[in-house]
Structure formats: structure tokens, C-alpha cells
C-alpha positions, 0 to 999 in steps of 0.5 A: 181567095174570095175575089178568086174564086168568083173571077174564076166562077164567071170564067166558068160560064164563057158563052157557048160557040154559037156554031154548035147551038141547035145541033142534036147530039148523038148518043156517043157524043152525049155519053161522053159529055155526061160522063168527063165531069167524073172522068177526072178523079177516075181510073181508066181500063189500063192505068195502073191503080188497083180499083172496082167498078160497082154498077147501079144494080150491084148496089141495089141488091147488096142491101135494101137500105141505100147506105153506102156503107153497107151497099159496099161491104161485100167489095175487097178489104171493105169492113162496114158497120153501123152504130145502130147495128143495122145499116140505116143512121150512123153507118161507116167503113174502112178499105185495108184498115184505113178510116174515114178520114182517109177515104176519099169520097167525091160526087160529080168530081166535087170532094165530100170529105169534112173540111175539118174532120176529113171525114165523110158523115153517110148519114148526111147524105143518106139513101145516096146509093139509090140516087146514083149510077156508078161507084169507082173504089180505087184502094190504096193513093189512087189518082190524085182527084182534085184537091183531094187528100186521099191516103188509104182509098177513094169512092168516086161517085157519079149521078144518074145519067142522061138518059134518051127516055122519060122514067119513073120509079117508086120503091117501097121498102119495110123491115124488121125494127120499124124499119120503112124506107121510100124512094121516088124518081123521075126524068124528062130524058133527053129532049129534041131541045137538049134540056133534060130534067131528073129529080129524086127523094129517099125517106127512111125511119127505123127505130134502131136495133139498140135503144135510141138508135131511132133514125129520121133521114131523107134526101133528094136530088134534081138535076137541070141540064142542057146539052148538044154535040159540044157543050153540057150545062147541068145544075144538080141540088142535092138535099140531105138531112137527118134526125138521129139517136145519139149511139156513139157511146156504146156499151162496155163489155160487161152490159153486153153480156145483161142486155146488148140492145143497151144504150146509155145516151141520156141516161140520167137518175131522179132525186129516188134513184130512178133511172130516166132517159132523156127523149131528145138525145139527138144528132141533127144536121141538114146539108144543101149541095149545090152544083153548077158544070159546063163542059165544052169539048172544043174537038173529038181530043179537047174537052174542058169543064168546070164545076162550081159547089156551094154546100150549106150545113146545119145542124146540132147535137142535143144531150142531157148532162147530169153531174156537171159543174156551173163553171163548165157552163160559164154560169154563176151557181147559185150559193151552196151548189156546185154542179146540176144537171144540164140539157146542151146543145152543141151547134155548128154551121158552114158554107163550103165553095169549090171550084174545079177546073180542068182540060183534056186531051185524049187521043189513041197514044196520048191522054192528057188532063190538067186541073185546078181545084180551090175551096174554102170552108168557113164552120162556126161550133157554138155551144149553148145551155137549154136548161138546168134543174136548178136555174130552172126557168129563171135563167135567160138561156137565149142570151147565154153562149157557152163557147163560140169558136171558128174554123176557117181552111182554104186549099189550092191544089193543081194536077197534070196527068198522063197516060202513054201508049209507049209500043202496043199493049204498054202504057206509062202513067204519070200523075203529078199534083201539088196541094197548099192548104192553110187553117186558122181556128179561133174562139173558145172551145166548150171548156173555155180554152182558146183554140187560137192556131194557125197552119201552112201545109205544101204537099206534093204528091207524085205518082207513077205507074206501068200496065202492059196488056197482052190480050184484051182480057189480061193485063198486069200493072206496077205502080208507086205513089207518095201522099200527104195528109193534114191532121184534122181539127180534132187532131190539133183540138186536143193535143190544145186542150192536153197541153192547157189540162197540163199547164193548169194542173202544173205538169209536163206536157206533151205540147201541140205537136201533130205533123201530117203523115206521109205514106209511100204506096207501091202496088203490083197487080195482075187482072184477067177477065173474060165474059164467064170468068174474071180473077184479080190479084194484087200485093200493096205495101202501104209505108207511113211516116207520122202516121196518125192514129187512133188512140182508142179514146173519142171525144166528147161528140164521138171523134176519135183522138188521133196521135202520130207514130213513127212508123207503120205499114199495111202490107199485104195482098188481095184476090178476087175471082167470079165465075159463071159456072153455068148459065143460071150459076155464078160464083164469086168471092174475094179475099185480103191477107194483110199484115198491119204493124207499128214498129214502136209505139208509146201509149200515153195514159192520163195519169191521176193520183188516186181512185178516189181524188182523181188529181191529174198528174200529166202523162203516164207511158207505156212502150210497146214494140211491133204492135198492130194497127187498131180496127185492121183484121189481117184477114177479110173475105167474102164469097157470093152464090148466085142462082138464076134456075129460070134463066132459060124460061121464055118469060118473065121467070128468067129474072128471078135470082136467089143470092147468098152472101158471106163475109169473114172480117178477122179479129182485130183490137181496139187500140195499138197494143195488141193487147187480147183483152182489146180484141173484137172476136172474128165474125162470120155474116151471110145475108140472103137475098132473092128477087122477081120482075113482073112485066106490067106492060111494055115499058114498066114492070114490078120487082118484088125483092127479098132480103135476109140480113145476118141470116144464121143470127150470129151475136156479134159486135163489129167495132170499139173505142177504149180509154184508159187511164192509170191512178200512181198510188196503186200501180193501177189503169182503168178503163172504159170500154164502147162496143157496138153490138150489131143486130140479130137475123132480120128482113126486109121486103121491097117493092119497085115499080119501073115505068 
């Protein structure tokens, strides 16, 4: 595989035909030669995926705070939330229920999704939404991206383009909760010679709606290109890195009701019983993306490009232990102690390649893309003590390595695609991709049990599709694909570490049986769109086998625990309208009605013998039939007000805008029971915003923008974890509970100066 993927690399880099060095290309042909490396995991106007396109300015006005997440919570079936409860630091989401790791992010057509965990960490990548230009979000399988795993939504991501002048900007953004925000960016344009230049740097700090969600992050991008009528080479870097709070543990239910701003991440008590908070419970990682693309367009119908990434990553968390036992640790105690206070660090460090390749042929009757795809990921976790209360100094903590263990995944993957004008207005899609993958983990994990797996999985995902467009305002399109998705290295993790708990402790085990999931997906939608009006509808059904779950429970570094049920689906349907009423009033909104069910479910529960010995005894279950899916609302909608009074004016007052937000997510519970003392309560939020741009001079201008998050101060929590346990001797569960409380009414002010 190494030797592979460098022959390929060099095959990437084939000289340029000297026939077309010194043309100056034109704008058409420099449009479509920046725009083909995100071409390939993209939906076009007529093929039969149900997608948005969401453009630079939408993302800016959503929300000042350039977390993608929460830049795209106001898009259908779309539920974002922040572990800090405002927008900056750990921000997630989900489409139609579906988590992260079943979203499908790629950036310049190079897949950001964790090798591992499958999941895509914003906060790594932070202040991306002001960086880039355009946002695709395909709901439901979508195209097969290359080498992706896709299997409930992707967010397809392109950089700024190229444009034909110089530019600079500088935003200033400040707010509630020490909240300050910084962007700078500036570009070359497009030169007489072809080269190009663009570079870009976000800092953002908070100190966080709850205690220690303080957050530290900044990124930054540049890219170096060259290009004329046939050939692009462009080299893109982009840095993130950030410094965090720890906020996954949440809060229980009761603390909520005391002090919702809370937060128990590194509480610990003196020898007086005196509660202290160790001031470097942190989260740590920096990410490097490096990205090398030629494109070569042989003709007006043939293109062919290659992009190689290398991603760097580093990073650790950071936690006081207290009450922890010196075996955990692997370290002697000294004689008559068994356990101490602990400060940890758990580590991890990866290189990540990728090569993707692909050729296209375009025509009036006929598109036409094959690709190839083959990464590897190579990721180190290491675990370390930093200091013990009772060791002290006397320890050598340097020499001391608590766990070290490797996670190693390749893939190889291929696609062919096609769109077909069969008569006028019909176009038939077919979407073909196979993808091998193939994971060897090795080395002990933190308590001590060898994680030594191996894994081959082989996949092939079809799709196909109809769309019939009888006017170029409306069309309607049919679709059905299959998809397959691996389970993820905590996924194989703990059923490892649950199958070794239950040896030790002499019990029956549920064994390391994970499969990966399946999804049938069949969506049928109809589209309208004029320049004042434009409506959308859509029904899905999205059948799983295997699906993997959420138990509720996460680890000790906030993963959740998955586990594989039977049978499930996401059925439901999703409407979208907006309408320029008049010239200074538009109106929009959207909404998703769904139902999402497991036809039968078994809870499995930790069983112990009593509440005082806490002897394990293995698994304890609980059959539940028709129950509904966690963190999946059957109801979500939001509706939007904009304003524009002086739309009219013959001046600068025509680009003020006031705009209204508000979004409804339905209640949904915490684990698979549907159970109501698991539920997260419906919540209502309406964000604010208005904005106005001053012409300084010919070509720059001044935009002072106003923002109002959760503008009528709704107390409310957006997302939970559970885990239970049940105790024999008296017929009894407990449980622990985290929610994460989202903030009250705050503001933000921010300034952008354009030139």
C-alpha cells in the first residue's frame, strides 16, 4: 500500500502539455477548472439526490461564530448543539437523527471524517465556515464521494475561489461570555502569469456559557495556485488547533434545576472536604492538512484531476483523577495505600494520506465520472501519569508509559457514475462504488487489556435514480441506494474491553460481535423554483440492518457506545418554501415530520450484586418493542423573516437587512426506550440579527452586523447521555445522567471591513 500510493502520487504530477503553457484562460474556463476538484462528490441541478446549496453570505449571517455546526442549523432536519452552550468549543449536529459519524464531510473532495471514530471534531477545524465559499448538504446516502462512508448525510466543502482581483478583509467579532472572534484574509487574484495566492487566519476565545467551557482556537489557510486554459495546480494548507475546557461530562438532571452553568470536569476535594477544580482540565489538538491538485482538462468534455493530503495530528486530554486505584496506573503503592489522586494525560498522534483520483466526461447527453480513492491512517493512543498526591515528586513520571496501543486502517475504494439524458427533460443516474477496508489495532489499552483486532470489510454500494424536469423551474426525482458502514474503533473497543470485564469476573459475556450496518435509502421529491418563489418536498425511508446505536453511555473520553440492533428506519417527509413577498420582504422556513423506530430492542445494563460491593455480575437485559431511536425528534422546523425597508434607497441604506429566526426541534429521548423520564423537552429558539454596509471608497466598505442568540432567553438543554446500571439484590437500576444546558439570550457585534 505505501509503495502504491507513491507510485500514484508521482503519476499525479505528469508534466503539462507545453501546448497550452502561456495561454491566459478565461474566466469560463478558469471557473470550471477551480470548481471540478469538488465537482466529484457533488450533486448536480438534475441528478436525483435530495440536497441544499448553502452560499458564503448564508453561512455569515446564520451565526457570527463560524462554527459549521451552528452556520448550518437552520438547514432541513438539521439539529445543532454545543457542549458549552454557545456555539464556539465542542459544536456538533445531526440531519434526520443521524450522528456524526454518519455524516460525511469532505473539503476540496478530501474526506475529513476520523479514520477511526468516523466522526468529524469542528472544533479541530475551527472558524471554517469564514474560510470557505460554498456548502453542498446532501440528506440521506447522497453520491458516493470517494472513498467515503456516508450513510445518513454529507457536507460537501469548497475553499474560496479564484478570483480575477486582489482582496482583503479583516472581521472583528465580540460578545457575551468573553466571547471575541478575529478574521483575516487576503488574495493575489488571478495574475497575467496564472499564479494565484489566497491565505486566511481565524482566532476565537470564549470563556464558555458553563464552567470551564473556556475555548482558545484558531485556524488558518493558504493556497498557491496556477492555472491557465487547461491545466490547475493548487496547494492548499490548512491549520487548526485548539485548546479547550473538557464539557462532555455534563450535568445530572438534578444540578440542573441548583446551578445549570455547572460543570464537574476536574472536581476534586482536599483532606477538609473542600471542593477545588483542577485548572487544566483541558482538550488539546492541532491538526495540519496539507493538500497537493492537478487538474487537467484534455478537452471541453475530458478532464482529469488528482489530489494528494497529508494530515498531521496531535493532540491530548488532560484530567485530574481522584480516588483512582495504583494498579489502574500500572504503579506500585506504596505499602498500606491502595489508591490516590491522579493528574493524566491521554495522548494520540496520526498521519493520515489519500490519494483520489478521478476522470470526467461531460457532454449535453452524457456525464461521465470514474474515480479511484486509497488512504491510510496510522494513530498512536498513549497514556501517561503526570502526578500523584502521594508519589509526589519522588516518581519518574517521564519513564512511566501507562498504555500505548496503535490504530492502523487502509481503504481502497473506486466509483463510476453516470448521468443520462434519455429524451428531453428525463435524466437517468446511476452511481456505482466498491469500497475495501481493512483495520489492525494493537497494544494495550488504558486498563491494561490488549485490544489486538483485526479486520476486512468489502462493500458495495449502488445507486440509482430518475429526474424529469418539465420547465426549468420544477422537477421531480426518484432515487434508491444501498450503503454499508464499519463500525468504529470505539465500537470494537468496548465490546473487547466488555468481553475481558466478564472473563475476569468469571461471567457470560456478550462476546465481540459488532457487524457493520446496512441502510436501504429510497427518496422521492418534487422541486419548484422561480426568482420570488421556491418550494421543495420530499419523503425518504431510510431502512437499516445492524444499525449501530447509541447506548446512551459514553466513555471515559466522551465517545458514545454503540451496539447493533436488528432492525430500524427513519421514515418521513421534509418541506421547504421561501417567498419574496415583496421587494424589501422575504419569507421562508422549513419543516421534517418523521418517524424513527426499532422494531426490537434489548438493553443491556451492567448488572452488580449490591449497592454497597458493586461485584459485577455480567449483563442484565431488558426487551423493549417498537421503541424510538435516541436524539431523533419526529418534529423539526424552522421558519425565517427577513427585512430589507430600504431596499429601494439609491444609497448605501439598501443593504440593511433585519432578519428573525426560529427553530422548533421536538422532543426526543436520551436512550432507545422511549422511556419519558429519558426525554429532552421540545425547545423553541429565535436568533436576531440586522446588519449595514458602508461604502468607504470605490472598492471597499464597512459592514457592522448585529446578532441576538436565543432572543426570548428559553432555559433549555439540547442533548444528553445515560447509563444505567441494575444491582440483583434489590431488583434495582441506577442511573447517571449528563445534559448539556444551552445558554440564555446573548449578543454578539461584528465588524468586517472589505477592501
Amino acid at each position: 500500500m505505501r509503495g502504491f500510493l507513491f507510485i500514484a502520487a508521482l503519476c499525479s504530477l505528469i508534466p503539462f502539455s507545453a501546448a497550452a503553457v502561456g495561454k491566459e484562460a478565461t474566466d469560463e474556463k478558469v471557473e470550471r477548472l477551480d470548481s471540478v476538484v469538488v465537482s466529484t462528490s457533488r450533486a448536480g441541478k438534475d441528478t436525483p439526490i435530495t440536497f441544499t446549496m448553502i452560499g458564503r453570505e448564508s453561512l455569515s449571517r446564520t451565526n457570527p461564530l463560524n462554527s459549521l455546526p451552528m452556520n448550518l442549523s437552520l438547514q432541513p432536519s438539521v439539529v445543532s448543539v454545543n457542549e458549552g452552550g454557545t456555539g464556539l468549543g465542542y459544536s456538533k449536529m445531526t440531519v434526520r437523527g443521524s450522528k456524526g459519524s454518519q455524516i460525511n464531510v469532505t473539503l476540496n473532495g478530501i474526506t475529513l471524517n476520523d479514520a477511526e471514530s468516523q466522526e468529524v471534531f469542528w472544533v479541530n477545524i475551527p472558524a471554517l465556515s469564514s474560510m470557505i465559499s460554498s456548502v453542498q448538504l446532501q440528506r440521506g446516502l447522497g453520491t458516493s464521494a470517494n472513498g467515503a462512508g456516508a450513510f445518513g448525510a454529507s457536507i460537501n466543502m469548497s475553499t474560496a475561489s479564484v478570483g480575477a482581483d486582489p482582496f482583503a478583509t479583516a472581521e472583528m467579532s465580540a460578545g457575551s461570555y468573553g466571547t471575541f472572534i478575529s478574521t483575516f484574509a487576503a488574495g493575489t487574484g488571478l495574475m497575467k502569469s496564472g499564479l494565484y495566492f489566497n491565505a486566511a487566519y481565524s482566532r476565537g476565545l470564549t470563556d464558555g456559557y458553563i464552567r470551564n467551557a473556556y475555548a482558545d482556537v484558531q485556524s488558518a489557510i493558504a493556497v498557491l495556485g496556477w492555472m491557465n486554459e487547461r491545466n490547475s495546480l493548487r496547494l492548499t494548507y490548512l491549520m487548526g488547533d485548539q485548546h479547550t475546557g473538557i464539557t462532555w461530562e455534563g450535568i445530572s438532571l438534578e444540578q440542573y434545576e441548583v446551578d445549570r452553568r455547572y460543570n464537574p470536569a476536574g472536581e476534586y476535594y482536599d483532606q477538609f472536604g473542600n471542593v477545588h477544580y483542577y485548572d487544566n482540565e483541558t482538550d488539546n489538538y492541532a491538526q495540519h492538512h496539507l493538500q497537493l491538485n492537478y487538474t487537467r482538462s484534455f478537452t471541453d468534455r475530458l478532464t482529469w484531476s488528482t489530489t494528494f493530503n497529508y494530515t498531521r495530528g496531535d493532540g491530548y486530554y488532560e484530567n485530574y483523577k481522584a480516588g483512582k486505584s495504583f494498579s489502574k496506573y500500572l504503579m506500585d503503592a506504596p505499602e498500606g495505600v491502595e489508591e490516590g489522586d491522579f493528574i493524566t494525560r491521554e495522548a494520540l498522534a496520526n498521519d493520515y494520506y489519500v490519494l483520489n483520483s478521478d476522470i470526467r466526461y461531460s457532454s449535453r447527453l452524457l456525464s461521465l465520472t470514474a474515480g479511484v480513492n486509497l488512504s491510510r491512517y496510522d494513530g498512536d493512543h498513549i497514556g501517561k501519569v503526570l502526578w500523584n498526591n502521594v508519589l509526589g515528586d519522588s516518581f519518574d513520571y517521564d519513564a512511566h508509559e501507562w498504555y500505548l496501543n496503535n490504530g492502523l486502517k487502509q481503504e481502497a475504494s473506486a466509483f463510476v457514475r453516470g448521468e443520462v439524458l434519455c429524451c428531453e427533460g428525463l435524466t437517468a443516474y446511476a452511481d456505482l462504488q466498491y469500497r475495501g477496508i481493512w483495520l489492525d489495532m494493537s497494544g494495550p489499552e488504558d486498563d491494561g487489556v490488549l485490544l489486538d483486532h483485526k479486520d476486512n470489510w468489502q462493500f458495495f454500494n449502488p445507486r440509482a435514480g430518475l429526474s424529469y424536469r418539465w420547465s426549468p423551474s420544477s422537477r421531480v426525482y426518484a432515487s434508491a441506494a444501498l450503503g454499508h458502514r464499519e463500525p468504529g474503533r470505539s465500537d470494537i473497543k468496548e465490546l473487547i474491553l466488555d468481553a475481558n470485564k466478564s472473563l475476569s469476573a468469571g461471567v457470560a459475556s456478550r462476546g465481540v460481535d459488532i457487524r457493520p450496518e446496512k441502510m436501504l435509502d429510497i427518496e422521492a421529491g418534487y422541486e419548484y423554483f422561480t426568482e420570488k418563489l421556491s418550494l421543495s418536498a420530499n419523503l425518504y425511508m431510510m431502512e437499516y440492518w445492524d444499525m449501530l446505536l447509541e447506548t446512551g453511555k459514553l466513555t471515559d473520553v466522551g465517545y458514545a457506545v454503540k451496539e447493533n440492533v436488528p432492525r430500524s428506519w427513519r421514515r418521513g417527509v421534509e418541506l421547504a418554501a421561501a417567498w419574496k413577498a415583496l421587494s424589501w420582504l422575504q419569507i421562508g422556513g422549513n419543516m421534517t415530520l418523521s418517524t424513527n423506530k426499532i422494531r426490537a430492542y434489548t438493553a443491556y445494563y451492567e448488572m452488580y450484586d449490591n449497592m454497597n460491593d458493586w461485584n459485577y455480575l455480567g449483563q442484565h437485559q431488558v426487551k423493549f418493542e417498537n421503541t424510538d431511536i435516541l436524539m431523533s425528534p419526529s418534529l423539526v422546523g424552522m421558519a425565517n423573516v427577513t427585512f430589507r425597508p430600504f431596499v429601494l434607497a439609491d444609497n448605501s441604506l439598501n443593504s440593511a437587512y433585519l432578519s428573525l429566526n426560529g427553530k422548533y426541534v421536538g422532543k426526543q429521548y436520551y436512550d432507545n426506550t422511549s422511556s419519558s423520564d429519558r426525554e429532552i423537552p421540545a425547545y423553541f429558539v429565535a436568533d436576531l440579527s440586522a446588519g449595514y454596509e458602508v461604502p468607504v471608497k470605490k472598492s471597499s466598505s464597512l459592514t457592522f452586523s448585529f446578532h441576538v442568540q436565543n432572543l426570548f432567553n428559553n432555559m433549555y438543554y439540547a442533548d444528553a447521555w445515560l447509563w444505567r446500571a441494575y444491582f440483583q439484590q434489590e431488583n434495582a437500576f441506577y442511573a447517571e445522567t449528563g445534559i448539556y444546558p444551552q445558554a440564555p439570550v446573548n449578543f454578539m457585534l461584528k465588524v468586517a471591513w472589505r477592501f
